[in-house]
FIBAPA-351177 format. One record per atom (N, C-alpha, C): x, y, z. Coordinates in steps of 0.1 Angstrom, whole numbers, plus 5000, padded with zeros to 4 digits. Example, Ala and Ser with C-alpha at 12.3 -4.5 7.8 and 13.67 -1.06 7.14 Angstrom:
2
513249435078512349555078513249675078512849785071513749895071512950005079
END
This chain:
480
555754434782554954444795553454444792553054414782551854454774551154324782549754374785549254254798549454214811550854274818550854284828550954394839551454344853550654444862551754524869552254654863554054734863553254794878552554784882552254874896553254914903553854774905554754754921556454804914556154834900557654864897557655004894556355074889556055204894556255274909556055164915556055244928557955214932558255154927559955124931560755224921560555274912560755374906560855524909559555504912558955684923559555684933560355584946560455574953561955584956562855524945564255514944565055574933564755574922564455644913563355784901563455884907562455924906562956014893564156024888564256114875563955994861563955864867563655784858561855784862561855784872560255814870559055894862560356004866559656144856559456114845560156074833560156004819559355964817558355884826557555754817556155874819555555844804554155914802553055844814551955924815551355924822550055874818549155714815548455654808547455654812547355674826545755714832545155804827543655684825542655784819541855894829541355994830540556084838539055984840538855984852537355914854536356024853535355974844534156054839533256084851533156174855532656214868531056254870530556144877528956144873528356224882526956324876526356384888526056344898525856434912525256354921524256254924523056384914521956274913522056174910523256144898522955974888523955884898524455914906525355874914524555784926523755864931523355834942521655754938521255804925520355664920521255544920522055534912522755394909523155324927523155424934523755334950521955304956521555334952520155334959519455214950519455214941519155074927519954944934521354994933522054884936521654804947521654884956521354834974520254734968518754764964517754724962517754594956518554634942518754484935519554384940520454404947521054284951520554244972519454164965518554054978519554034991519054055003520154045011519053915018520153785022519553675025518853685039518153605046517053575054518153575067517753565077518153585091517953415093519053355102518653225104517653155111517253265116516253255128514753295127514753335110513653375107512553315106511453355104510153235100510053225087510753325074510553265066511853155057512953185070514353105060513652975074512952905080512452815089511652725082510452835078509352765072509652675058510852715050511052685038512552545040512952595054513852475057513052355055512152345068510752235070510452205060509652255051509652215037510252145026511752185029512752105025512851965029512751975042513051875051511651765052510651805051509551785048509351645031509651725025509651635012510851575011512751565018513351475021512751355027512251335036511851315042510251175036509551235030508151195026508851115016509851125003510251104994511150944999512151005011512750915008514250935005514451014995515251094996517351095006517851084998519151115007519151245012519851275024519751395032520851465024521651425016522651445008522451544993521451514988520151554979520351754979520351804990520251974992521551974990522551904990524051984989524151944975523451914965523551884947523652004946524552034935524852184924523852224922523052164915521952164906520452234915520152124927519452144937519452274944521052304948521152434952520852624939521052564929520752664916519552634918518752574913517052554915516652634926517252584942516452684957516552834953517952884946518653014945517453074937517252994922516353024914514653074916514852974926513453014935513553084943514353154952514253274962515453274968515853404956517353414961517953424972517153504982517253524999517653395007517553284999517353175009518553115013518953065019520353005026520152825023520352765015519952635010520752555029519852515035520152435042521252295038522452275048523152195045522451985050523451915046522551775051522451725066523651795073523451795090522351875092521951945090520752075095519452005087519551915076518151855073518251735081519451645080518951515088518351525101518651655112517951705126516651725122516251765111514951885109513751775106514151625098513751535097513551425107514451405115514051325130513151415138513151565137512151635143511051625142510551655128509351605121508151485123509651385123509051275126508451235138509251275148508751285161507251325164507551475159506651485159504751455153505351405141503951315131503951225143505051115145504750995151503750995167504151175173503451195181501951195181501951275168500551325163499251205162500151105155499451015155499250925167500050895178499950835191498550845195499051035196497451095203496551075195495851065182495050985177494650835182495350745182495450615184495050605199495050695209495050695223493350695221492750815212491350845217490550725203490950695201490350565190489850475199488450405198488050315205488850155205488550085191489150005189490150015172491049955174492049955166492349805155492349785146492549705142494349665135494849565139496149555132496349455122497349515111497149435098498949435097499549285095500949265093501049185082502049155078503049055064504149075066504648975056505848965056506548955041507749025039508149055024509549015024509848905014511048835017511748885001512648945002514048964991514348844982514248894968514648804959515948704964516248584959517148534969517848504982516448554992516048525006517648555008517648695005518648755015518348845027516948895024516349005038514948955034514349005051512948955053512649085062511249125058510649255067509049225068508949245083507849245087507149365091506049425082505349525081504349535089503949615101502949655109502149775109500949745104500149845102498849895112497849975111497050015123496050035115494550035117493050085113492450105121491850245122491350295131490450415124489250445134488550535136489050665140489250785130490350915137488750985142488551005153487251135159487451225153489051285155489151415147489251445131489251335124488851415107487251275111487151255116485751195111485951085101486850965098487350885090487850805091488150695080489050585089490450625082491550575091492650625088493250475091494750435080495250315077497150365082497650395094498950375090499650305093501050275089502050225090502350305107502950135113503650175128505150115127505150045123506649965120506549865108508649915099508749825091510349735097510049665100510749605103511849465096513049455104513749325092514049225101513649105095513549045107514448925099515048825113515948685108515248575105515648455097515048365101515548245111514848165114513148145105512348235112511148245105510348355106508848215114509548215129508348155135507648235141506448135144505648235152506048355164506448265177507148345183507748445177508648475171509148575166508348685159507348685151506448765151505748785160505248745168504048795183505248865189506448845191507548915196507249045193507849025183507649185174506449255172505149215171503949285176504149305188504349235199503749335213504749405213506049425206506849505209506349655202505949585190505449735184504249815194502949745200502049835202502249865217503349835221504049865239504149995231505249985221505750135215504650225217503750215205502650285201502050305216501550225224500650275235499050195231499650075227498150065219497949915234497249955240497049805244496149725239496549605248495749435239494249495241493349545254492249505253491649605239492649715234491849795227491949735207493149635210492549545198491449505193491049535184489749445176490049325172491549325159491549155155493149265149493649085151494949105138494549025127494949085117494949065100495948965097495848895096497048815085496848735074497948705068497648615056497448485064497648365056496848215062498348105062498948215064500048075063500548065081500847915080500947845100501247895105502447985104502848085113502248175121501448245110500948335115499348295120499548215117498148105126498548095137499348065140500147985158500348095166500748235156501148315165500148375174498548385163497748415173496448345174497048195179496148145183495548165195493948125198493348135211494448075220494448105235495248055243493947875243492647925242491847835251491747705237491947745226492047625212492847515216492547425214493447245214494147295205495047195211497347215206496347105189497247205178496847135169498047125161498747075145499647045136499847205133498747295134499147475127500047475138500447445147501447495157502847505154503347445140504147365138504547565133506247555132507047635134507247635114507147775105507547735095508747845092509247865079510347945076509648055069508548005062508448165054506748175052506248255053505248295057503948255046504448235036503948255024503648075021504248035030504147835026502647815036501947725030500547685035500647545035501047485049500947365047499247285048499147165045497547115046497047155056497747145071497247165083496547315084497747385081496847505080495847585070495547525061494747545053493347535062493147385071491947375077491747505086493047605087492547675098492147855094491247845075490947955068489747995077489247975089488047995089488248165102487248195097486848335105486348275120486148345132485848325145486848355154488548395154489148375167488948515166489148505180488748705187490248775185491748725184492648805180493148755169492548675157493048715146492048705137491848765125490848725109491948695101491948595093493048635082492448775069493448735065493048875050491348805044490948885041489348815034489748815018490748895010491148874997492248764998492948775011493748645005493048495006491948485014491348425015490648365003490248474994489248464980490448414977491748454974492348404960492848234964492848244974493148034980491347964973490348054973489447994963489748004950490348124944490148134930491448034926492547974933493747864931493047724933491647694936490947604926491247554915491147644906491547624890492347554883493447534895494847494892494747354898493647324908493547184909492147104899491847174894491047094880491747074866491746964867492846924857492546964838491246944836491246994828491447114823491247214833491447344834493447384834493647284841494847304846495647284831495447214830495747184813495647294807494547364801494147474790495247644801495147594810496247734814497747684814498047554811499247534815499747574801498947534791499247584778499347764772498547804781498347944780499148044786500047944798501347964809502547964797502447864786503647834776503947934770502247994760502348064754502948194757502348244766502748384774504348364775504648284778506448264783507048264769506648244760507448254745507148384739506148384743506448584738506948664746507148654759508048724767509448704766509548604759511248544760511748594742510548644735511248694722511148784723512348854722512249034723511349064702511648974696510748984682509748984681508648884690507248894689507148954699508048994707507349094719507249294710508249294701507949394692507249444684506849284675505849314665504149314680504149224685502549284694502249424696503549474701503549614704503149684689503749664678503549734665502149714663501649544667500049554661499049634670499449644686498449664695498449764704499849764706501049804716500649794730500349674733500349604743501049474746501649434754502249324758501349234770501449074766501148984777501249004790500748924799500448994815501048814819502048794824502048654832501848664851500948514850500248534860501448484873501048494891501548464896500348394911500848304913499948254922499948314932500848394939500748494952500548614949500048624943499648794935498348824927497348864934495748914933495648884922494148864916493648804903494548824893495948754892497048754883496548664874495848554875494948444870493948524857493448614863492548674851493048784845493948864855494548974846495348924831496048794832496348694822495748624812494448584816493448554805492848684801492648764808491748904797492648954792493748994796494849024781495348934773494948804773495148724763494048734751492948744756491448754752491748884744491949004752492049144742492949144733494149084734494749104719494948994713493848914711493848804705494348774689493548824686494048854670495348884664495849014674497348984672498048884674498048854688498748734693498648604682497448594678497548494664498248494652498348684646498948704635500748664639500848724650502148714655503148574657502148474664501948334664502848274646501648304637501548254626502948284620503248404620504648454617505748414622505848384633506748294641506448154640505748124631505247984632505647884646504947994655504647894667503047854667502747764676501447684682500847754687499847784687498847884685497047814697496347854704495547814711494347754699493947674702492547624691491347714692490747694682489347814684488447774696488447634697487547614714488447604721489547604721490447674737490047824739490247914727489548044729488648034739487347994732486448044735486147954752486647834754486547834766487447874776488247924775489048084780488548194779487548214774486148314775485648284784485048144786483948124797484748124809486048044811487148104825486648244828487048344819487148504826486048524829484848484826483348504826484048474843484148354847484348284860484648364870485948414866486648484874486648634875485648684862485648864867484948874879483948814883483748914899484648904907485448824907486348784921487248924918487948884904488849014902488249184909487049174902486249324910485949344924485649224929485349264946487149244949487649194948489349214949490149334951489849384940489949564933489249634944488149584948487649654960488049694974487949524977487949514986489649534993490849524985492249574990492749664992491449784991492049954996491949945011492650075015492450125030491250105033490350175024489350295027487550185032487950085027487149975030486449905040485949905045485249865060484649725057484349715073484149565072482049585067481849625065480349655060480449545048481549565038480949525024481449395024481849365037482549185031481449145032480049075038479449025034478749025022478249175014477749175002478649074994479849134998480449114981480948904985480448874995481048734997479548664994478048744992476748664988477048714976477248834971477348844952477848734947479148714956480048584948479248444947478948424956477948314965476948314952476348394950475048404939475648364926477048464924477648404911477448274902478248184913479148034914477947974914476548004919475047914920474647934908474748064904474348064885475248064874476548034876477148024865477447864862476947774869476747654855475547644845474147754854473547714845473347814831474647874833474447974814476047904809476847824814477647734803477747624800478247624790478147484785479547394781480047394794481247364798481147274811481147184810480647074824481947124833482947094834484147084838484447234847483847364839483747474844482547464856481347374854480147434861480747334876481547254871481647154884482747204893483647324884484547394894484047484900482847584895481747664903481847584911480847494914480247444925481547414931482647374927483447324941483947454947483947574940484847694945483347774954482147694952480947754962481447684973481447564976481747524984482347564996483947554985485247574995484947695002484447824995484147974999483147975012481747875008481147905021481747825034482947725029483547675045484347775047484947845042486047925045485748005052484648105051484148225058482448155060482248075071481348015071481148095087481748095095481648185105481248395105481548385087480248505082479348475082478548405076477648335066477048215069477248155077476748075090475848035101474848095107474748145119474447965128474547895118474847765127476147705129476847765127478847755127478747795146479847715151480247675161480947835163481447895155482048025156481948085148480648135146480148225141480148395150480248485137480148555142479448685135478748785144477648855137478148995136479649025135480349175136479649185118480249115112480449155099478849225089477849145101476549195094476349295101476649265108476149395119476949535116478049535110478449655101477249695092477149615086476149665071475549745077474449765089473849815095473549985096475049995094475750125100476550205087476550115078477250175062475850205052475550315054474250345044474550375032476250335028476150295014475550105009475650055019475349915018473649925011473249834998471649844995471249765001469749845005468949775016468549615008468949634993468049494987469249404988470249434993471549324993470749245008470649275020470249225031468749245037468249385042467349395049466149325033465749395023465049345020465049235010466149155013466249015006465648895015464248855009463648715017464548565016465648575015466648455018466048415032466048295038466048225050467148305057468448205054469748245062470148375061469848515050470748605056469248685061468448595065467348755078467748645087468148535091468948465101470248575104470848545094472148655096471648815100470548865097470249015097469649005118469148885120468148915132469648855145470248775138471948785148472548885145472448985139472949105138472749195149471049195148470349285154470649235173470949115173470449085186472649145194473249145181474649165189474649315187474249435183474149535186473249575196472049525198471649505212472049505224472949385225473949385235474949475237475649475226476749575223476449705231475349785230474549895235474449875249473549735254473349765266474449785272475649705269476649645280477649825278477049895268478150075276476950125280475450095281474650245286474450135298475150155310474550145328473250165328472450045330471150075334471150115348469950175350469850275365469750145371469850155389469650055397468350095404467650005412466549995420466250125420467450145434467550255445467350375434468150415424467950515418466950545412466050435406464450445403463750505412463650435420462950485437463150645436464650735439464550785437463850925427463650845419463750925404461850955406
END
């Protein structure tokens, strides 16, 4: 019986048999009988040490729900996430009192939340003068889903700043015509509460679609009208229609730069020295061997470029440029083909070409950015492209300057213009108001055209002023 539990046959013993009961020794030990004192410490300790958990209704098992629910939420997160082993040892670890909220009780606490932000923000967006909206479109590897992203820019009164958010991300069918996007904007800013007249402009990239969708009603029916599938295709027709001036749309001003800096790819000789530089990069990306030894000499790897994706063009020639040496030793060892010493070096004078674009790029694609600095950084460039043929000595380079001046001041010539049919004087007329702008970029530069551009500045904030301050009438002079 050694190990087990004779209780219940003790007691059938005692109960039915009791002279056999008598016989069996008696193995109970005497319990060591503690004083009261040490008795009544150990119940008083104990009480104390063992945490008794939070009330469900409390503010502190609440506040740490929200919290929870808070960073589900922000993250992204499955609501599934607080019922982990692990996750719930970690909350315990951190405050044993706590009642780890289950995923029904976060997924409520999370639609709550949201409600509420989404409110918070409404009422922002209500007392904001004008609003700007910025959309795209992101299509799934093997155009199996397509989403169209709607965003807001605005002036918040209450932190004193500009603020960039998201209002809707949406999935949308194809084809992805126009109609169907204008669809889905007025649907979004009914939502929001944003009406048309408190629009400033919508943002888009430059492809027909999104040309058609917000074209002027009062514009002649033109070939942009034409219905396409994916947002991202630029047929010739709409190419002619990069320029700045319609009252409800601008396109992007960086996407706009980089349809200049894809120039490059129509100059043939150029197009040549990258198409070779396209080769190289793709043979050391495709050997996991020389992609190991680079790493051993440098420990950096190649950058391949993509034509819909920001200065991808130079982020690929300056890391080709920085680990040059390797890439040669590497080359040599693999006894592949290798760039010539004057392809180098005129792959030098390329990046020379293309670093400002990359920096005002860098710039100019944060939130935080206002329309103040597009004109600087569109006369910096402007200044560039006029003096970089005369420091190389590369004809073929100085003749794609000049054509990428060109194409740039037709493109945004309704900046930079003030004899353009649709021109317009917002963009200078910011500078005005951003006193980080230098006074020697505009006010004190004796250029002709931009104190043309500074004095149509001056004359549309003029207006701008008169047409909110009500001048008094007659009668009320009289009185006065």
């Amino acid at each position: 019986m050694s190990g087990k539990n004779t209780t219940n046959l003790k007691r059938h013993l005692k109960a039915h048999h009791p002279a056999v009961h008598a016989t069996i020794p008696d193995t109970t030990r005497p319990e060591k009988q503690q004083p009261d004192s040490e008795r009544m410490g150990s119940t008083i300790q104990a009480f104390f040490s063992s945490p008794s958990k939070y009330k469900a209704d409390s503010a502190e098992q609440q506040s740490k729900e929200e919290a929870i629910a808070q960073w589900i939420g922000r993250t992204g997160l499955p609501a599934r996430s607080v019922e982990d082993e692990d996750f719930v040892q970690m909350m315990l670890t951190i405050d044993k009192r706590l009642t780890v909220p289950k995923k029904a009780k976060i997924t409520n606490l999370v639609d709550k939340l949201y409600n509420a932000e989404r409110q918070k923000f409404k009422d922002r967006l209500a007392t904001a003068r004008k609003i700007t909206i910025g959309l795209d479109i992101w299509t799934k590897k093997g155009l199996t889903a397509a989403f169209l992203a709607i965003s807001a820019c605005y002036y918040c009164t209450q932190q004193n700043r500009a603020k960039h958010i998201l209002l809707r991300l949406e999935q949308i069918s194809h084809p992805h015509t126009a109609e169907c996007i204008k669809t889905c904007v007025d649907r979004c800013t009914e939502d929001w509460g944003i009406s048309k007249e408190k629009i400033l402009t919508v943002i888009t990239d430059n492809g027909s679609n999104m040309v058609a969708a917000f074209k002027n009603e009062d514009d002649e029916p033109s070939s942009e009208d034409e219905e396409v599938q994916n947002s991202d295709e630029e047929s010739q027709e709409g190419e002619e229609e990069q320029r700045y001036g319609a009252i409800k749309r601008t396109p992007c001003v960086v996407h706009t730069l980089q349809l200049v800096v894809n120039l490059i790819q129509k100059e043939q000789s150029v197009k040549r020295l990258f198409d070779k530089v396209r080769g190289l990069v793709r043979l050391f990306r495709k050997s996991s061997v020389a992609t190991e030894r680079l790493l051993q000499l440098c420990g950096l790897t190649l950058v391949k470029d993509c034509l819909t994706r920001w200065s991808s063009s130079y982020q690929m020639i300056s890391r080709l440029l920085e680990v040059k040496d390797s890439i040669v030793q590497v080359a040599d060892g693999m006894d592949w083909d290798c760039l010539l010493p004057s392809e180098w070096q005129k792959l030098a004078a390329l990046r020379d070409l293309l670093l400002p674009f990359a920096e005002h790029t860098k710039m100019l694609q944060s939130d935080t950015i206002s329309l103040s600095l597009v004109v600087p950084a569109l006369l910096d460039l402007s200044a560039h492209l006029s003096q970089f043929p005369q420091g190389t000595g590369y004809r073929d380079l100085a003749v794609l300057a000049q054509k990428m001046k060109a194409n740039m001041e037709q493109r945004f010539s309704c900046f930079l213009d003030p004899r353009d049919s649709k021109f317009s004087p917002l963009a200078t007329a910011a500078c005005f108001l951003d006193p980080t702008v230098s006074p020697e970029t505009l006010i004190e530069n004796e250029d002709s055209q931009i104190q043309e551009l500074l004095r149509r500045a001056e004359e549309y904030i003029a207006q701008t002023l008169a047409k909110r301050q009500r001048l008094p009438s007659c009668q009320e002079m009289e009185n006065f």
